[in-house]
C-alpha positions in Angstrom: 48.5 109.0 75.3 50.3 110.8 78.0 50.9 108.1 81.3 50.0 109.2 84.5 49.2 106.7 87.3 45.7 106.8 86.9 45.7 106.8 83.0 45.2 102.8 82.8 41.3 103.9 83.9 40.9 104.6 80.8 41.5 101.0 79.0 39.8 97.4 79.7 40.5 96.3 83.2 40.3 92.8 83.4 40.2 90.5 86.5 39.1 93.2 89.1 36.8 92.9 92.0 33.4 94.8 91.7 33.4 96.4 95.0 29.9 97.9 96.4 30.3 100.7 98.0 32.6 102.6 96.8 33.1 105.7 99.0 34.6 103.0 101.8 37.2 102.0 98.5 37.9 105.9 98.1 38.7 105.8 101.9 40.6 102.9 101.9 43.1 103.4 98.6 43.3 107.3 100.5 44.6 105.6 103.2 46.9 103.2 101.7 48.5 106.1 99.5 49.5 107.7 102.7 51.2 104.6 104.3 55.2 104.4 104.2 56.4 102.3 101.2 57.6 98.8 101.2 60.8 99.1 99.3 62.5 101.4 98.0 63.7 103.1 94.6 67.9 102.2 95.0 66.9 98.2 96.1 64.3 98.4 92.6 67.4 99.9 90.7 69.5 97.1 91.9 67.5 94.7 90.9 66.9 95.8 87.3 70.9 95.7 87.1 70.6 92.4 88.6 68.4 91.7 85.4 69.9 93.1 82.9 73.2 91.1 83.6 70.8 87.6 83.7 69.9 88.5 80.4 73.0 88.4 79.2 73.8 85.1 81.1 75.8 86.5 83.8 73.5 85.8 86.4 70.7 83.6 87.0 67.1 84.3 88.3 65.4 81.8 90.9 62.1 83.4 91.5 59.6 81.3 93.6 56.9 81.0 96.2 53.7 80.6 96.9 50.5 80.9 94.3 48.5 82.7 96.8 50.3 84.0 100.2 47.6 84.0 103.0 47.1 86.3 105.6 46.8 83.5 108.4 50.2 82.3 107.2 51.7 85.0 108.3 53.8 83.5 110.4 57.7 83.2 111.8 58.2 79.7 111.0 56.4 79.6 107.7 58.3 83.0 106.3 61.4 81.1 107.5 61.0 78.1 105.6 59.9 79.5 102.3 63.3 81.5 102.7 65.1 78.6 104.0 64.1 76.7 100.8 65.2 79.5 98.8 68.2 79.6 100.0 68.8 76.0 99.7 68.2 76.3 96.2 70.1 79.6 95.6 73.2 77.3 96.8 72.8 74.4 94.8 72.3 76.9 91.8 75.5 79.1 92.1 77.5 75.6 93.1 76.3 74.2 90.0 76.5 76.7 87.6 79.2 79.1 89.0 76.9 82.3 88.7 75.5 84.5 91.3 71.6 84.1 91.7 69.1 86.6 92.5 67.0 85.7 95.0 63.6 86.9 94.3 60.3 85.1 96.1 56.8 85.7 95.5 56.1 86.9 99.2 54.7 90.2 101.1 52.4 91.2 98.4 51.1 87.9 96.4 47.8 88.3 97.6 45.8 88.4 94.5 44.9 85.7 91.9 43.7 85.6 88.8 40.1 83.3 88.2 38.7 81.8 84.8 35.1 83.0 85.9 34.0 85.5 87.8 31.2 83.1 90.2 31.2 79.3 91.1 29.2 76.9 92.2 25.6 76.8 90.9 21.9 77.8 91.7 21.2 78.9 95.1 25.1 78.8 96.1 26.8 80.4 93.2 29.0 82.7 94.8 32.2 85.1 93.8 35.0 83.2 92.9 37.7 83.5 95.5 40.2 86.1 94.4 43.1 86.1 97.4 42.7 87.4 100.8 43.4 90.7 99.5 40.1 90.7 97.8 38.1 87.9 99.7 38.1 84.9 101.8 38.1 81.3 100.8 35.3 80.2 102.7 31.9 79.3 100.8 29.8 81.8 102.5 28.2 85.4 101.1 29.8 87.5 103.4 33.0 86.0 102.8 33.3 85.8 99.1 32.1 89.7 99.0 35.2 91.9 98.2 35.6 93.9 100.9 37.9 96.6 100.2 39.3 96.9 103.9 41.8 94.0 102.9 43.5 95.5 101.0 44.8 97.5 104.4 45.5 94.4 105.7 47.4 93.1 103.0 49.5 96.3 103.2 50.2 95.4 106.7 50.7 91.9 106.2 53.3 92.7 103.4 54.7 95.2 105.7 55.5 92.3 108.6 56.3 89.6 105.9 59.0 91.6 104.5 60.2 92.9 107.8 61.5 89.5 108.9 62.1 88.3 105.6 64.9 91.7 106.1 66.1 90.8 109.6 66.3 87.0 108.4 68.4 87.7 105.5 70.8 90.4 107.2 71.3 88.2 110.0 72.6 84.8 110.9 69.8 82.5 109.4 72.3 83.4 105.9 75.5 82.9 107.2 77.2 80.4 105.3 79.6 79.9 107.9 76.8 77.9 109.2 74.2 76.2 106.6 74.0 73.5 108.9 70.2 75.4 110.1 69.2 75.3 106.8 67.9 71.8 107.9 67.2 68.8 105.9 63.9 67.4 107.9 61.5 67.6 104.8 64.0 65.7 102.8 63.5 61.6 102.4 65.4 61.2 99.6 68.9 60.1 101.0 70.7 60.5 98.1 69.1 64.2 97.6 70.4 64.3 101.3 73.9 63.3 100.2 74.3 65.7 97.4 73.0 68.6 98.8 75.6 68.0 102.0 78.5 67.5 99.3 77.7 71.1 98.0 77.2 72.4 101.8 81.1 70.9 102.6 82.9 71.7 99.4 81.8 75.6 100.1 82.6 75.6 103.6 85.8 74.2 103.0 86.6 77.0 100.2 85.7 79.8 102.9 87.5 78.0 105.5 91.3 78.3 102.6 90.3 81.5 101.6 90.1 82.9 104.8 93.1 81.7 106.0 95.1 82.6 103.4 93.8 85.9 102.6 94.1 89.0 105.7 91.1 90.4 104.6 87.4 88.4 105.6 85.0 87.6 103.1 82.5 89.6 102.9 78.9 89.0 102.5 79.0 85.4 103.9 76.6 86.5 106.8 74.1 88.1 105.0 71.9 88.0 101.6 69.6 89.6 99.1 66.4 89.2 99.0 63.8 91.0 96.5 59.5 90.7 96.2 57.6 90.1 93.5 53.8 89.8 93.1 51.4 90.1 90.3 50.3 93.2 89.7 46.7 92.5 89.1 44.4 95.0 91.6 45.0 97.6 89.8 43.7 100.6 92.2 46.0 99.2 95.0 49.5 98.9 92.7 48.0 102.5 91.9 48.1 103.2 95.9 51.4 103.0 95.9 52.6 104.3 92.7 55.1 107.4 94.2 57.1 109.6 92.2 60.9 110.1 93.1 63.8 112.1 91.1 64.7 109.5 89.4 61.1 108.7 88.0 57.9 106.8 89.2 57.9 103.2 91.0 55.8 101.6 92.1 57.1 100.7 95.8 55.1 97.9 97.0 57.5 95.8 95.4 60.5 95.4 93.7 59.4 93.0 90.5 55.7 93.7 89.3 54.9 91.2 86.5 51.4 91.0 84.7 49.9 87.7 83.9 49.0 85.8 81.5 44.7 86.6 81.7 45.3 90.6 81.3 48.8 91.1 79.1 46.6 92.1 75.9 48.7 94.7 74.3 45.8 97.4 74.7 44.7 96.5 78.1 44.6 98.4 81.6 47.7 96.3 83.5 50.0 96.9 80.1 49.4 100.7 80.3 49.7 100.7 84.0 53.4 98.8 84.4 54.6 101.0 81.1 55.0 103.9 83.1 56.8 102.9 86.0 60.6 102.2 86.8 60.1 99.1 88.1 61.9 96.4 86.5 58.4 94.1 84.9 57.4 90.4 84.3 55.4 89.2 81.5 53.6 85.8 81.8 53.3 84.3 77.9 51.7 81.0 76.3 50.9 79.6 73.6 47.8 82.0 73.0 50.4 85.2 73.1 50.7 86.1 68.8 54.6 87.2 68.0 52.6 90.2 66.5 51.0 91.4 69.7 54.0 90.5 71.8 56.1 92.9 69.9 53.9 95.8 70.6 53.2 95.5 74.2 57.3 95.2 74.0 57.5 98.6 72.1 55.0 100.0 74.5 56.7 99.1 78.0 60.4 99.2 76.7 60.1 102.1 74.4 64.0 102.5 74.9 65.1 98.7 74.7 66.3 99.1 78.3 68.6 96.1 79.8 66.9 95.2 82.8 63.6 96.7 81.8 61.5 93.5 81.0 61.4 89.6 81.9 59.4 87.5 79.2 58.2 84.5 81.5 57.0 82.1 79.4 54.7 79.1 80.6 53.4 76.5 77.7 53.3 72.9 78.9 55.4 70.2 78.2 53.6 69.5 75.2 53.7 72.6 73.8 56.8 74.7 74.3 58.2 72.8 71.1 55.8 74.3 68.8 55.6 77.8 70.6 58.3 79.2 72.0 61.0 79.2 68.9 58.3 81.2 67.0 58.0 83.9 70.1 61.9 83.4 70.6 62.6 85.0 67.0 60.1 87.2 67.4 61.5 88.9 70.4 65.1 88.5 68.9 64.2 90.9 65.4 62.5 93.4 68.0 65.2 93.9 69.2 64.5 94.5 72.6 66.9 92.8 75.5 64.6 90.9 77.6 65.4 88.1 80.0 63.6 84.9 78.9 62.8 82.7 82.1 60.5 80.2 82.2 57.4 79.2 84.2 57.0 75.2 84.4 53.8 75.2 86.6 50.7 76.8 84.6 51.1 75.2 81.6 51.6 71.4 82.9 48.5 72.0 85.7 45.5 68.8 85.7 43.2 67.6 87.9 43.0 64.5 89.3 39.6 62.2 88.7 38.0 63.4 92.3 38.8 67.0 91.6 42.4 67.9 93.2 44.6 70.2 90.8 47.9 68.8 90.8 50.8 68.9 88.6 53.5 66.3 87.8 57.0 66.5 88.8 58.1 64.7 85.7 56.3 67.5 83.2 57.1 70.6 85.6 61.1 69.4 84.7 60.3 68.3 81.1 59.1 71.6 80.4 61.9 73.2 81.9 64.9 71.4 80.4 62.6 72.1 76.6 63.1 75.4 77.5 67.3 75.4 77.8 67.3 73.3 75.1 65.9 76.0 72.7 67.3 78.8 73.8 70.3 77.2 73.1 69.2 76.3 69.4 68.5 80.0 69.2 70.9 81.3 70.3 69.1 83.1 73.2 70.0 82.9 77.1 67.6 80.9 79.3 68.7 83.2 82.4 66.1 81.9 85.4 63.1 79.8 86.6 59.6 81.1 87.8 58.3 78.1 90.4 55.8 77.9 92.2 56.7 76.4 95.6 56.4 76.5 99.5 59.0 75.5 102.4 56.0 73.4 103.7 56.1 69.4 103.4 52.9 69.5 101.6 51.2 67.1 98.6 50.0 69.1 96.0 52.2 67.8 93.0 52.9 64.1 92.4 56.3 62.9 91.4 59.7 63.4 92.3 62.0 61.9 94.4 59.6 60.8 97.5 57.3 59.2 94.3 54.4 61.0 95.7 51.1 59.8 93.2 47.4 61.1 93.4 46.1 58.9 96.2 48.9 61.0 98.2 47.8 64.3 97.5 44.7 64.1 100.4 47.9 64.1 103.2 48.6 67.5 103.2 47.0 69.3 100.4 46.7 72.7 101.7 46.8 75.2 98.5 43.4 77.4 98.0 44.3 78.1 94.9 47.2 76.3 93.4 49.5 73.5 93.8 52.9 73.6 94.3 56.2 72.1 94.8 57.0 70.8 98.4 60.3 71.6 99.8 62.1 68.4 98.7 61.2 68.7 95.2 61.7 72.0 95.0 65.1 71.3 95.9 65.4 68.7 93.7 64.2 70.5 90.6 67.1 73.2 92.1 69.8 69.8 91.1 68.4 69.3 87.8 68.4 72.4 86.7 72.5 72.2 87.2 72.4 68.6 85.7 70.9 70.4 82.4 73.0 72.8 82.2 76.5 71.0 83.2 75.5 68.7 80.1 74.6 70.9 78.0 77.9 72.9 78.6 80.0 69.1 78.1 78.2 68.7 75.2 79.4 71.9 73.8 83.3 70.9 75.0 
């Protein structure tokens, strides 16, 4: 079937809102298809280089932030501390494994989620399930749990402001690494997490400090960083929006990294024949419930050219059960053929809810899964090349565990997530140092 944006109509859309009027929907996505775009075709060709060379185990991917950004968090200080944290990690990560790492958070278009049913609650006050603030609002009410096709304006212009500071943030003096010292260390408790992180912070300053005056010329690009945006593409008449062709092909230029998730990556379903047709670099969420079979075809159908950079396999299984399902995907992927990056996902498979009815996940699992995950690839043969977190620069208790100890009766102090918990700043940091204890012992093992 020949692609055209519009073309993935014509196959089983999953996870969409049921709007009710839809002449104000027309208006809106007419609107939204006129707006200027939010990035731009060169930063997404960067960015599937980027990929390409993670792949292959020359960089590494640390893509993270929040399950569900909110329109009321759109806000100076919070945008600064999810890239703060990002950056804090991003340095412990090229310190500790001597690679560069691309910075990619999921911010200025992560408005959408995914639900396991369609209503909640029961009799009188079953309502729509919340869906993101680009859909609906969290509140318990009729009128706010109706999708309301307006938000998705504001979510354009929420994304628009988001990425506009993240920008000036990142090209300015928040990155400079002459100065990390404003990366502050408030959220963390653990001293000795204090203590290695400042280590790192010195032994890089004092390596600018020689090669700068030895060398005539100035480092460059000690001031300033990379950033790149990633959401799910799940609304599918929105991505649709702002699908734009260029010379070079069709992107879609809302952001720079569209993956589809794990509820509608069916090989014959609307998202797969959506992201198959544009330049975009794409994610792929896959579990246990993915057959090698299937994956293979939606791989033939969205990398009909095995392009490098073209597609990252995000896998998320649980601790419990990457051992049994991964290798089998792992070979699967390797006779296709096709050069993906294999990251992995260490949330969704190890989430559980407490005994009053708080989702939380444990720090312990989240890095269990995690190191499972190198230590196959490494069996195989196959590069693990990043990490899909979900996290926040907020000192929040949504996940137990970790460095602080944080258990369930801890979660009530500052549980804040609508939909999903996440890592707090510390441990996010934290799972950051592991990550470069794995791998430094799994390199001295192979000495």
């Amino acid at each position: 079937m020949t692609w055209n944006p519009s073309s993935w109509q014509a196959f089983d859309a999953r996870q969409q809102p049921s709007y009710d009027d839809q002449g104000e929907l027309a208006q809106v996505l007419q609107h939204v298809a006129m707006m200027p775009p939010l990035v731009t075709a060169w930063e997404i060709d960067r960015l599937r280089r980027h990929l390409g060379e993670a792949a292959k185990g020359h960089r590494f991917l640390l893509q993270g932030g929040d399950c569900a950004e909110r329109f009321d968090e759109c806000r100076p200080e919070i945008i600064a501390n999810r890239l703060k944290v990002l950056l804090q990690m991003s340095l412990v990560l090229i310190y500790g494994l001597r690679l560069p790492v691309i910075r990619v958070g999921r911010l200025a278009g992560q408005y959408a989620k995914p639900r396991s049913a369609d209503f909640e609650g029961d009799g009188s006050a079953r309502l729509p399930s919340y869906r993101g603030d680009i859909v609906n609002a969290p509140e318990f009410n009729p009128e706010a749990r109706r999708p309301d096709p307006r938000r998705m304006m504001t979510a354009y212009e929420h994304s628009a402001m988001t990425l506009n500071y993240v920008r000036a943030l990142g090209e300015g003096g928040f990155a400079d690494l002459h100065h990390p010292e404003q990366w502050d260390l408030d959220f963390v408790t653990s001293e000795k997490l204090r203590d290695e992180y400042q280590s790192i912070v010195n032994a890089i300053l004092d390596a600018i400090r020689f090669t700068e005056a030895v060398s005539p010329t100035p480092l460059s690009n000690t001031d300033r960083v990379s950033f790149f945006t990633s959401h799910e593409a799940l609304i599918l008449p929105y991505e649709e929006a702002f699908t734009r062709a260029t010379k070079d092909g069709v992107y879609n230029l809302s952001t720079h990294f569209p993956w589809v998730g794990k509820r509608t990556n069916s090989r014959d379903s609307a998202h797969i024949e959506y992201v198959r047709g544009i330049r975009n670099p794409i994610g792929l969420k896959i579990g246990a419930d993915m057959d090698a079979t299937d994956l293979k075809s939606i791989l033939d159908r969205v990398d009909p050219d095995y392009e490098d950079g073209r597609v990252t396999l995000i896998t998320r299984f649980g601790a419990d059960d990457i051992e049994r399902d991964l290798p089998r995907l792992i070979e699967a992927v390797s006779a296709s053929g096709h050069p993906v990056l294999w990251t992995c996902d260490p949330m969704h498979g190890n989430t559980e809810v407490t005994e009053d009815g708080l989702k939380t996940r444990q720090f312990e699992n989240i890095l269990a899964e995690l190191e499972q995950a190198f230590d196959i690839h490494h069996v195989y043969g196959t590069v693990l090349g990043g990490v899909h977190l979900e996290l926040t620069g907020e000192n929040v208790t949504e996940c137990t565990g970790g460095a602080r100890g944080l258990k369930a009766k801890d979660l009530h102090e500052a549980y804040e997530s609508q939909v999903d918990p996440r890592l707090n700043a510390e441990q996010a940091l934290e799972m950051a140092f592991s990550i470069v204890r794995k791998c430094r012992t799994m390199r001295s093992k192979n000495v």
